[in-house]
C-alpha positions in Angstrom: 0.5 26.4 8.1 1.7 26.4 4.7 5.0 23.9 5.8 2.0 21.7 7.1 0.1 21.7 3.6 3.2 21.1 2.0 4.1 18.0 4.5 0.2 16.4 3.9 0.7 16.9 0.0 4.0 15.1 0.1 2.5 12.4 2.3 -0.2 12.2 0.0 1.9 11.9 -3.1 3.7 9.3 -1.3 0.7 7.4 -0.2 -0.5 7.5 -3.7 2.9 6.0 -5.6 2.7 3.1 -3.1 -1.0 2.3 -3.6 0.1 2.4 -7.4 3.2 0.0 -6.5 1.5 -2.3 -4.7 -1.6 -2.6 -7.2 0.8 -3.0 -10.0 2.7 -5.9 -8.1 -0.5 -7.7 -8.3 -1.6 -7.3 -11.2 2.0 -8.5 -12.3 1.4 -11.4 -9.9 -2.2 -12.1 -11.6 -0.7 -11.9 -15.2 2.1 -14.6 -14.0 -0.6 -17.1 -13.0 -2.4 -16.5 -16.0 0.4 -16.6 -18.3 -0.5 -19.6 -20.1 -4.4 -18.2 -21.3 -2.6 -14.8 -22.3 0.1 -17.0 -23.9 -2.9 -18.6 -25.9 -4.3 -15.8 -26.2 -1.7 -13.8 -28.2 -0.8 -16.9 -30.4 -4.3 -17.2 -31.5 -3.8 -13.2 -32.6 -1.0 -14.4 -33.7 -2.2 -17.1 -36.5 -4.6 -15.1 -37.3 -2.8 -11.8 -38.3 0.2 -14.4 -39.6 -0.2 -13.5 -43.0 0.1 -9.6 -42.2 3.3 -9.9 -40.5 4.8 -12.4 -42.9 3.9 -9.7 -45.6 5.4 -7.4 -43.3 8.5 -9.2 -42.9 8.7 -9.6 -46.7 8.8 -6.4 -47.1 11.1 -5.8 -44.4 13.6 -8.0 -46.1 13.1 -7.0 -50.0 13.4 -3.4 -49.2 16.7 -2.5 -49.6 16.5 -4.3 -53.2 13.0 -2.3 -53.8 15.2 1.3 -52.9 17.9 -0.2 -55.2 15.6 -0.5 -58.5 13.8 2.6 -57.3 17.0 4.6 -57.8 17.7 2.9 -61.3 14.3 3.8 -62.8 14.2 6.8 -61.3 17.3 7.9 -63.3 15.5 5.9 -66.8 12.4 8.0 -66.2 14.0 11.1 -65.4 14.7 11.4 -69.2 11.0 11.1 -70.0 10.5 15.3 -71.0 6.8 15.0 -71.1 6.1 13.1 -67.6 5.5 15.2 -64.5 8.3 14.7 -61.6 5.7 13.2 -59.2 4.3 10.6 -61.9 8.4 9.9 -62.6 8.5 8.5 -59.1 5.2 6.9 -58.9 6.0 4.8 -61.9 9.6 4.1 -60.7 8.0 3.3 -57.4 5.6 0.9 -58.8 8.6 -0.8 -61.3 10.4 -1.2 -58.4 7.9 -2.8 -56.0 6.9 -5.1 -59.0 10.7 -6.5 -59.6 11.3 -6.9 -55.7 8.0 -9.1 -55.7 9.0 -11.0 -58.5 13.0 -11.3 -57.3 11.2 -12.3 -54.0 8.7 -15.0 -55.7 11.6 -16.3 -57.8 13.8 -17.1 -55.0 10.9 -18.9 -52.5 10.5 -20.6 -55.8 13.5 -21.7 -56.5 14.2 -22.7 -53.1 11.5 -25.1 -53.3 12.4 -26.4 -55.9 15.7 -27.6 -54.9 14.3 -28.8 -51.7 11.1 -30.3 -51.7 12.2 -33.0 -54.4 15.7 -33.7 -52.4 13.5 -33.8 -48.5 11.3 -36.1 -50.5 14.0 -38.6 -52.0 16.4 -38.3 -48.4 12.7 -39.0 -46.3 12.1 -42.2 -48.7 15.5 -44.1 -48.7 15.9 -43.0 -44.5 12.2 -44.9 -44.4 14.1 -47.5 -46.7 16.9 -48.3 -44.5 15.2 -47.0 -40.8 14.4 -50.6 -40.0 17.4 -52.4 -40.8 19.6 -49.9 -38.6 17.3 -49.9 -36.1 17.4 -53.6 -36.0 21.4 -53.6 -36.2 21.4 -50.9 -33.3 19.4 -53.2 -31.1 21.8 -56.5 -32.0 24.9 -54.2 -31.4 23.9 -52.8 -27.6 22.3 -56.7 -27.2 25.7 -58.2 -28.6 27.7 -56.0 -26.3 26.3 -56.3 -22.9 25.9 -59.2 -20.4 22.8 -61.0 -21.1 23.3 -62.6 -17.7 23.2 -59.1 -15.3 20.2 -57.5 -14.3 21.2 -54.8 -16.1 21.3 -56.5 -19.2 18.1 -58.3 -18.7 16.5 -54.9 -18.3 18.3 -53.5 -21.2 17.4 -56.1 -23.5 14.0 -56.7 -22.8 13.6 -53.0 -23.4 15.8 -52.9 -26.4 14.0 -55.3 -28.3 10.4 -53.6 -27.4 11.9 -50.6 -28.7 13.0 -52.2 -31.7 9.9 -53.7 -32.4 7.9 -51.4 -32.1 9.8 -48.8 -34.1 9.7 -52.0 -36.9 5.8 -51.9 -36.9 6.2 -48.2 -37.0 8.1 -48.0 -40.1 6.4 -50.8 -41.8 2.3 -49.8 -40.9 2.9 -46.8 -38.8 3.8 -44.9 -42.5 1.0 -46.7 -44.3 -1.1 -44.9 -41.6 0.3 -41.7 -42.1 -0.5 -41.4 -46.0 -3.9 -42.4 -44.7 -4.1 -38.7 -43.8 -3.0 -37.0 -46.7 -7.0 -35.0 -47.1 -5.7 -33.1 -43.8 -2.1 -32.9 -45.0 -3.5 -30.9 -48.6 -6.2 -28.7 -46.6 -2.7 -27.5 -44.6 -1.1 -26.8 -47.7 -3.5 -25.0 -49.4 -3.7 -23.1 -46.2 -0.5 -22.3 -46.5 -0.7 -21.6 -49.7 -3.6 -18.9 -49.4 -1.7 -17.2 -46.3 1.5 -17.1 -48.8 -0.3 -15.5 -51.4 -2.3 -12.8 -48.7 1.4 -11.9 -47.3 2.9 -11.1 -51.0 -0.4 -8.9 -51.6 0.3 -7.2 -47.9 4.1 -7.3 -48.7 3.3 -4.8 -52.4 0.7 -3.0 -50.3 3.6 -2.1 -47.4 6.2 -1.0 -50.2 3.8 1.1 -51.9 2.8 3.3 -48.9 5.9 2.9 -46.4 6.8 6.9 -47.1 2.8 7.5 -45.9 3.0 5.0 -43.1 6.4 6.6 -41.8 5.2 9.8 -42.5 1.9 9.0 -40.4 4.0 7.3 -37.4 6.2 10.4 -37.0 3.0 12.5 -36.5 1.2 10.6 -34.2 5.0 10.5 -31.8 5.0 14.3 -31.6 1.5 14.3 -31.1 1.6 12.2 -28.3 4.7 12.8 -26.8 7.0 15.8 -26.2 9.2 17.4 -29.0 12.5 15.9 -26.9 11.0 12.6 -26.1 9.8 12.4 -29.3 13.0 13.3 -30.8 14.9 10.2 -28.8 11.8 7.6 -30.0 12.3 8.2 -33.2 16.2 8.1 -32.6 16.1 4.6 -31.3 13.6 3.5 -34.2 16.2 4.6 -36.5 19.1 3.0 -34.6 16.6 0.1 -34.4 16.1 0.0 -38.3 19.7 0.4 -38.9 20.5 -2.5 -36.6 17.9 -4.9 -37.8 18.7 -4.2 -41.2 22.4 -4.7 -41.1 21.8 -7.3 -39.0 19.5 -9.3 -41.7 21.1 -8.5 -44.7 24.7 -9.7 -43.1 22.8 -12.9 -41.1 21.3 -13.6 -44.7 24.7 -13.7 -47.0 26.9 -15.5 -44.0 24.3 -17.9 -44.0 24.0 -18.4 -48.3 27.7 -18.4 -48.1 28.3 -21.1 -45.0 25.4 -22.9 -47.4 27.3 -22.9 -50.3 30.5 -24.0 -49.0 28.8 -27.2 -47.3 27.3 -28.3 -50.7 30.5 -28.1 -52.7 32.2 -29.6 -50.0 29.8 -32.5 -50.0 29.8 -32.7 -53.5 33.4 -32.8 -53.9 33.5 -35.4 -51.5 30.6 -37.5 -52.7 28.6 -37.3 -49.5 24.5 -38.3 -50.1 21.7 -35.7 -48.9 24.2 -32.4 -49.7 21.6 -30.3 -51.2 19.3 -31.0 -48.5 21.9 -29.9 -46.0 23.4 -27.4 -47.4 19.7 -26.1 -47.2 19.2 -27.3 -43.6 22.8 -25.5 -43.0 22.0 -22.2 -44.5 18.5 -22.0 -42.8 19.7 -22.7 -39.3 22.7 -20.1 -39.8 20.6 -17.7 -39.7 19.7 -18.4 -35.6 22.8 -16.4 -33.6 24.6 -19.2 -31.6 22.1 -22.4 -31.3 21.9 -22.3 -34.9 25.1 -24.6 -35.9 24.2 -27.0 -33.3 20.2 -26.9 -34.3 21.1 -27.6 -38.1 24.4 -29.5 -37.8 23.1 -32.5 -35.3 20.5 -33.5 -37.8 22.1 -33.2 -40.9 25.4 -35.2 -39.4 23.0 -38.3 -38.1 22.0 -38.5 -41.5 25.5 -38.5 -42.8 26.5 -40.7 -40.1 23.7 -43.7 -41.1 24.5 -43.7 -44.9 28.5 -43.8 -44.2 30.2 -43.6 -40.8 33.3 -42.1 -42.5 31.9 -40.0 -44.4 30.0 -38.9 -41.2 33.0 -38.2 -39.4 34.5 -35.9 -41.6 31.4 -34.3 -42.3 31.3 -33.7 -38.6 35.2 -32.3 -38.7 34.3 -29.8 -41.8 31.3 -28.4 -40.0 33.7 -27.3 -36.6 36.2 -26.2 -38.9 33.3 -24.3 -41.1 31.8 -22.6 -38.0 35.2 -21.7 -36.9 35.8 -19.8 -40.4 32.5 -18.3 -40.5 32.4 -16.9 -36.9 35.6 -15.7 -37.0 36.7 -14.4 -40.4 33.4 -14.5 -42.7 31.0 -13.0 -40.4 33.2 -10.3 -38.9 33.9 -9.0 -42.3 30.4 -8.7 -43.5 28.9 -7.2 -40.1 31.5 -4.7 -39.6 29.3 -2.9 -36.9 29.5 -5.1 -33.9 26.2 -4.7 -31.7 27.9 -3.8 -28.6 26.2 -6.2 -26.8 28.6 -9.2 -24.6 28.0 -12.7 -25.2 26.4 -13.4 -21.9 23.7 -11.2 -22.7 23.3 -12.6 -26.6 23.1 -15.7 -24.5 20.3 -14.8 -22.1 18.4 -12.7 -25.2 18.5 -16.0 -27.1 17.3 -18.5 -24.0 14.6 -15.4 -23.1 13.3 -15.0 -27.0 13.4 -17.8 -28.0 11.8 -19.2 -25.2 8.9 -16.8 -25.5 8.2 -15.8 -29.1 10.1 -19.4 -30.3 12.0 -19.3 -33.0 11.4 -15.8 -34.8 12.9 -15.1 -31.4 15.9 -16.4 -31.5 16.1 -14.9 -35.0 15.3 -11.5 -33.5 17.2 -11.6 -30.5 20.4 -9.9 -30.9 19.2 -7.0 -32.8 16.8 -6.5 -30.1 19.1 -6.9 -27.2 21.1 -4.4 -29.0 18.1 -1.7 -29.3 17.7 -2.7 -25.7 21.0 -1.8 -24.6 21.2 1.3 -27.2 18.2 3.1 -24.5 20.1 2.1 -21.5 23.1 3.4 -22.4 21.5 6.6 -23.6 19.4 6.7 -20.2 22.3 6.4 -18.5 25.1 8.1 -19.7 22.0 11.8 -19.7 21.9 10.9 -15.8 25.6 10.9 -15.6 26.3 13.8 -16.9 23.4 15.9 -15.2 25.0 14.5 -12.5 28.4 15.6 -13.8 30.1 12.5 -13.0 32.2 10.8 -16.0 30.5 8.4 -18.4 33.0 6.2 -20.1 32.8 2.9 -18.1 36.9 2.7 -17.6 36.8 5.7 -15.1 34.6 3.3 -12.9 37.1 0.4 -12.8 38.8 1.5 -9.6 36.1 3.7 -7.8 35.1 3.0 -4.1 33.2 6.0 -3.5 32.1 9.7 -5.1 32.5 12.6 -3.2 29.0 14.1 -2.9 30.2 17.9 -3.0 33.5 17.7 -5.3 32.5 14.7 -7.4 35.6 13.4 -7.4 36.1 9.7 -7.7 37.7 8.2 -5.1 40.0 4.6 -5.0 38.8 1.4 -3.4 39.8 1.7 0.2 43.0 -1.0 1.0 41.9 -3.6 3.2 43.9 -4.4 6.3 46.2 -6.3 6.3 44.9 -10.4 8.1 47.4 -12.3 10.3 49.9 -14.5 7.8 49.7 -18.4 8.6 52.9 -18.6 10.3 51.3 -15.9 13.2 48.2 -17.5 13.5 49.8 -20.8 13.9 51.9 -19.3 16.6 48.7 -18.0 18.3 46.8 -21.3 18.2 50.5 -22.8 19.7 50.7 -20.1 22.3 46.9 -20.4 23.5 47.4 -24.2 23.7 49.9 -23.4 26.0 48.6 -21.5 28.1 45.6 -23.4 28.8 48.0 -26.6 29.8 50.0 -24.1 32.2 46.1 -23.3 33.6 45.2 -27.1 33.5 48.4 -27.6 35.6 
């Protein structure tokens, strides 16, 4: 009786994990066919709660400089008799969070300033000079093929549309565009009011991080189990360690690449280097894609002011991304991730395709924390399976003895017939058959 309650509970367990299976297949499937109003969905969450994570981000970034003048002031203060300890560290706090702002502020500023006027000045001579090498492009490819072919007919025709009509661009297309500049301000001072909402959400992070990581860690072990607990807040801090190193290294590589491209420009007396350098620098900071993403652009321009100068530029930047993947970057990320360039690959073609370009950004380091709780998942079922975890012991392996858990070899194949014996076969059945034919 009680082997037949025990059989109905397990065949209702079992009916019950397939119901859930099966319901959450199509829900999945539902999701899939929905993904584009969930896709708006979440970037219209997205621009709205955009000034919170930008602050957030901020804050993210400017931390490690906030801890630094923490620790300074906190040893200025400490020589203050008459001040309690815990109004020592609120003011050092505060100091601190003040100068990271500022630091912060000073550098966006800066930035800009350097930028805007040189993106202004490279937009208005490319404008200046768009037309005539659009028109030159059009009597080179007309020049150079045979007016009398189909081919060139085709070609032609469709040249000179395209040449035309990028003219009339360029000459009243632009006039249009400054027609719209009412639109273009109200985005700026959009912009500008979301800036300025992130650096207030940026101090307000800083100031309460220690209450908001206190207030994290107490809702995990309220929610969760002391040991699972214990492994989620083991990953966060693997995760935080990861991300930061990951920043902070992605961050000087890329200053440094973007210094070395403006001297070299400089030196070399290149047009638009500031502006590239910047483009350079920026683009660095995408794992992979980012060379190709900021070096295509900023080489075209090279390449229309001075064809030489275009072609070295072009040299410099292989040579440069040679350096910097192989000597500057390893030395400044001395923790590898772990993780295999076909997966960095595949994180940056997933990311970036879903969450753009803060995806691409983001990609390794997640990837990383990705791989960090699989390998922890599996090497705990290894060994409560008490089989070996280092992946080496697996190279050979064709099979694990269920009782003994010994590893044991790939079986040898046997041996197949060489060429010379099947040929002989084939020779001998062809034979045979004519002796049977006879």
């Amino acid at each position: 009786m009680d082997g037949n309650k025990q059989n109905g509970n397990k065949s209702f367990i079992v009916n019950v994990r397939t119901a859930f299976i099966f319901a959450l297949c199509v829900a999945v499937i539902l999701l899939i066919g929905q993904i584009d109003k969930i896709s708006s969905f979440f970037g219209y969450i997205a621009s709205i709660l955009s000034p919170v994570i930008m602050g957030v981000i901020f804050a993210y970034i400017i931390n490690p400089l906030c801890r630094i003048f923490e620790r300074i002031f906190a040893k200025l203060f400490s020589k203050a008799k008459k001040l309690k300890d815990s109004t020592k560290k609120r003011f050092a706090h505060g100091v601190a969070v003040l100068l990271s702002i500022l630091a912060l502020i000073a550098v966006i500023a800066l930035l800009l300033f350097l930028i805007i006027p040189e993106f202004l000045e490279s937009v208005y001579k490319f404008i200046g000079i768009a037309p005539s090498l659009v028109e030159k492009g059009g009597d080179w490819v007309t020049n150079h093929i045979d007016p009398n072919s189909t081919f060139g007919e085709n070609l032609g025709a469709s040249v000179e549309m395209l040449v035309s009509n990028l003219v009339n661009w360029f000459g009243s297309g632009f006039s249009s565009i400054i027609g719209n500049i009412w639109q273009g301000a109200v985005s700026v001072v959009s912009f500008v009011v979301n800036f300025l909402i992130s650096l207030v959400i940026c101090v307000y992070a800083l100031l309460e991080k220690e209450k908001f990581v206190s207030q994290f860690k107490k809702l995990i072990y309220a929610l969760f189990s002391a040991e699972r607990a214990n492994d989620i807040l083991e990953v966060a801090r693997y995760g935080n360690t990861t991300f930061g190193k990951f920043i902070s290294g992605k961050l000087l590589t890329s200053s440094i690449v973007g210094i070395l491209t403006f001297i070299f420009m400089t030196v070399m007396g290149m047009q638009y280097a500031l502006l590239s350098a910047c483009i350079i620098a920026i683009t660095n900071v995408i794992p992979f894609f980012g060379p190709f993403i900021g070096g295509i652009p900023t080489a075209f321009f090279v390449l229309l002011t001075n064809t030489r100068h275009g072609v070295i530029y072009i040299v410099f930047l292989v040579v440069l991304q040679q350096i910097e993947g192989n000597i500057i970057e390893p030395m400044i990320m001395e923790d590898k991730t772990g993780v295999s360039k076909f997966w960095v690959t595949v994180a940056l073609l997933f990311f970036g395709g879903v969450f753009g370009l803060a995806g691409m950004i983001f990609s390794v380091p997640l990837i990383a924390v990705l791989f960090y709780i699989i390998r922890i998942a599996v090497e705990r079922s290894l060994a409560k399976k008490e089989l070996p975890i280092p992946s080496g012991e697996y190279k050979d392996v064709g099979s694990v003895d269920p009782q003994t858990k010994e590893l044991n070899p790939i079986p040898e194949a046997p041996k197949g017939k060489s060429f010379a014996d099947t040929l002989s076969e084939w020779k001998q059945r062809i034979f045979n058959r004519k002796n049977d034919d006879e």
